[in-house]
N, C-alpha and C positions, 0 to 999 in steps of 0.2 A: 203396400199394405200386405200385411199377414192376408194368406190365401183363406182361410175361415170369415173372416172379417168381410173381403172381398165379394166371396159368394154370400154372404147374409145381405152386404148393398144391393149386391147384383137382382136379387131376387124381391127384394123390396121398391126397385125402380121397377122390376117388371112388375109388379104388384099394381103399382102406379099407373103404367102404364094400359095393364088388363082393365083396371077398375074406369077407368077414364074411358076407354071405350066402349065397355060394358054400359057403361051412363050417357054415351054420346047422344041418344036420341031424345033423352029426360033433356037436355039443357038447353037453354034459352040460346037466343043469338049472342044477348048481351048479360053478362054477367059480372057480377059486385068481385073486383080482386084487393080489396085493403078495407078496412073498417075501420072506425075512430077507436077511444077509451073507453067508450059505452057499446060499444058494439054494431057502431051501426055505419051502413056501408057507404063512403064517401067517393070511392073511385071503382069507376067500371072498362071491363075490357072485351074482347072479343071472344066467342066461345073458342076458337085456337089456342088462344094462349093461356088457359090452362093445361096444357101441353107442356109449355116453357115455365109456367109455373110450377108444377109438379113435377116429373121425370125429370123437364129439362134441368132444371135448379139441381136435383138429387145427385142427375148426372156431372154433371160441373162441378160438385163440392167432390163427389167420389173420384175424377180425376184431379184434382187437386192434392187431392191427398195420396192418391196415386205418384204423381207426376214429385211432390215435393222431393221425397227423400233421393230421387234422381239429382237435384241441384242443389242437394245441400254442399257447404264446400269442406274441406281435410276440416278435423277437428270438432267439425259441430254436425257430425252426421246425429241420424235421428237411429242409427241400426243398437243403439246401447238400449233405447227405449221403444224399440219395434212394435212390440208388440201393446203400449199405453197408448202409441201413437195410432194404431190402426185401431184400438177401441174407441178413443174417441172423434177419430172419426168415422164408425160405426154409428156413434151418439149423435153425431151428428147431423147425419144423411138419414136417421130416422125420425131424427125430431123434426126434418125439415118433412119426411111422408108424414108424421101427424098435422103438420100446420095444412098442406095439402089435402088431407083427410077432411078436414074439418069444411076447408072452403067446397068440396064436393061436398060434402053431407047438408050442406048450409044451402048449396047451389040447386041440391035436388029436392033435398024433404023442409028443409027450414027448420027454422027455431031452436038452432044449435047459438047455446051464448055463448057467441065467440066473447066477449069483454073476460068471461070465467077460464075460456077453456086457452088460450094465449097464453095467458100468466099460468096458468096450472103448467103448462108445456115448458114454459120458458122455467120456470123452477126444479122443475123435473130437470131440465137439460143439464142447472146449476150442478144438481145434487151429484149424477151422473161424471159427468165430466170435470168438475171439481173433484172430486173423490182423489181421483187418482194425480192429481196435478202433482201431486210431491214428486212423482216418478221419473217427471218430464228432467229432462237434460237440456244442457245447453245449446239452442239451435234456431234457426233465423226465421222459422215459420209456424212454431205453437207456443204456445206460453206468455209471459211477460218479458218482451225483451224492451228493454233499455240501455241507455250504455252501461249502465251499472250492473245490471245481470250477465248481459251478455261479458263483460270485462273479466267479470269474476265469477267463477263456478262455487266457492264461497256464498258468495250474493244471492245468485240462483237461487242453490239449495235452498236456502232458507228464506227468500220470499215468493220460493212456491211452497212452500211448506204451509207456511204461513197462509197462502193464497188460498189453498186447498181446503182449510178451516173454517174459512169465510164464504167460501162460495158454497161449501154445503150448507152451514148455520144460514145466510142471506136465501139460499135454494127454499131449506124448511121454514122458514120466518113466512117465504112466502106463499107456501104451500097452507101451511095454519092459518091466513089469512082469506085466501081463498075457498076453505072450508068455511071460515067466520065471514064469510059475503060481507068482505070489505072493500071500501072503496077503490077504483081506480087510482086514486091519489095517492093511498096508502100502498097499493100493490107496489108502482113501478119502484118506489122508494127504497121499498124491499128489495126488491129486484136487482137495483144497481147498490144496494150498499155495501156490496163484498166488495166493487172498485172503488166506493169512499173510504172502507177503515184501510185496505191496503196503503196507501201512503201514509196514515198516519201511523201504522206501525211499520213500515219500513226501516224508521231509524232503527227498531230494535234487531231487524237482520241487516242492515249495511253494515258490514264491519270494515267498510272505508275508512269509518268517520268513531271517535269516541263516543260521542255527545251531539245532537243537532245543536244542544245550545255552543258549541265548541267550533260551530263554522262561522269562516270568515270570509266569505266572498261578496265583495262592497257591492255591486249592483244587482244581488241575483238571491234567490231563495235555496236554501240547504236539497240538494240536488237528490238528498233518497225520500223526502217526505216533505217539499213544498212548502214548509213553515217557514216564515219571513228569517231570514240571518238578523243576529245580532247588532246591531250597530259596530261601525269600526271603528278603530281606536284613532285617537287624533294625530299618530304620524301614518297612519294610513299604511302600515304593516301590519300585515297577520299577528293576531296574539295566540291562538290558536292552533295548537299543531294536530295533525292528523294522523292516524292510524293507517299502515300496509295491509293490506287484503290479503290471508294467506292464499297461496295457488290451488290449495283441490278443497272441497267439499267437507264438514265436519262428519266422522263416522254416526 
């Protein structure tokens, strides 16, 4: 990670850390660590392990991202996009001190709605780290890798492109929701609908393929956007020919 990036984790896990022990005497033996859809707490753990929950999580995502671009292998280093990559996980490592935030403020003073304030974070995190997804390059531990992205740097580009669109539009959909005190049902749907249109517009950045209606693979679905294939033809040869993926990215 970029050395700015680094010290902004760094000083947010100590944050975590200060604050947790600052609060160690307020806390109970036993404490709520998960809540359902409505906000209410279903599993409990030991005053310790909001330790492992807080810092320690923080720390283990901040080594991770550390540690990645060390094994990335020849060709899909992450140093082309160093610096998107150390932002988001920046994004990260602070969205996870806000979920941490919350179960302490929830832990000491109460009547923090977690059911509101999750999906607020979790959309924020969209907006944030979606933003920049177009940036990302081709590499074995951010992004959308498939064999199809990873294959083609073509591919990539343009279903992070595309990816980026979605996650901030699905980020604000559900951030306007959350203002309008909507349902749990209606949040998560938000939530995860940048990963449902993503396959369905994939066919329009695979440029493997023409047409999804133009594949032919007898027992299996069109491999950039999961729509059932065509029926195949009664001598059981491809009718459909396929398009070569150019080698680098469109300007």
């Amino acid at each position: 990670m970029k050395k700015p990036h680094l010290m902004i984790c760094l000083l947010m896990i100590a944050a975590a850390c200060a604050a947790t022990v600052y609060y160690w005497p307020l806390l109970p033996e036993v404490l709520p660590v998960h809540w359902n859809a409505h906000g209410e707490a279903d599993r409990f753990g030991q005053r310790w392990s909001y330790f492992a929950l807080g810092p320690g999580v923080m720390l283990l995502a901040l080594a991770a991202f550390w540690i990645a671009p060390r094994l990335s292998p020849r060709r899909y280093e992450v140093d082309s996009f160093a610096s998107t990559f150390s932002y988001i996980g920046t994004v990260i490592v602070a969205m996870m001190g806000y979920g941490y935030a919350l179960m302490l403020a929830q832990a000491v003073h109460g009547g923090v709605a977690i059911e509101r304030a999750v999906p607020a974070g979790i959309a924020v995190l969209l907006v944030l780290a979606g933003n920049p997804m177009g940036k990302v390059r081709r590499n074995f531990f951010l992004g959308i890798r498939t064999p199809w992205t990873i294959a083609s740097e073509a591919v990539w580009y343009r279903t992070h492109r595309m990816a980026a669109k979605l996650m901030v539009a699905s980020g604000l959909l559900a951030l306007m929701a959350v203002c309008l005190n909507a349902s749990p049902w209606v949040l998560m749907p938000l939530i995860l609908a940048w990963r449902r249109w993503l396959p369905a517009t994939r066919c329009c950045t695979n440029v493997f393929l023409t047409d999804w209606r133009k594949v032919c693979a007898l027992n299996s679905c069109c491999p950039c956007c999961w729509f059932p294939c065509p029926p195949p033809p009664r001598s059981g040869r491809c009718r459909w020919k396929l398009t070569a993926a150019p080698s680098t990215a469109p300007s």
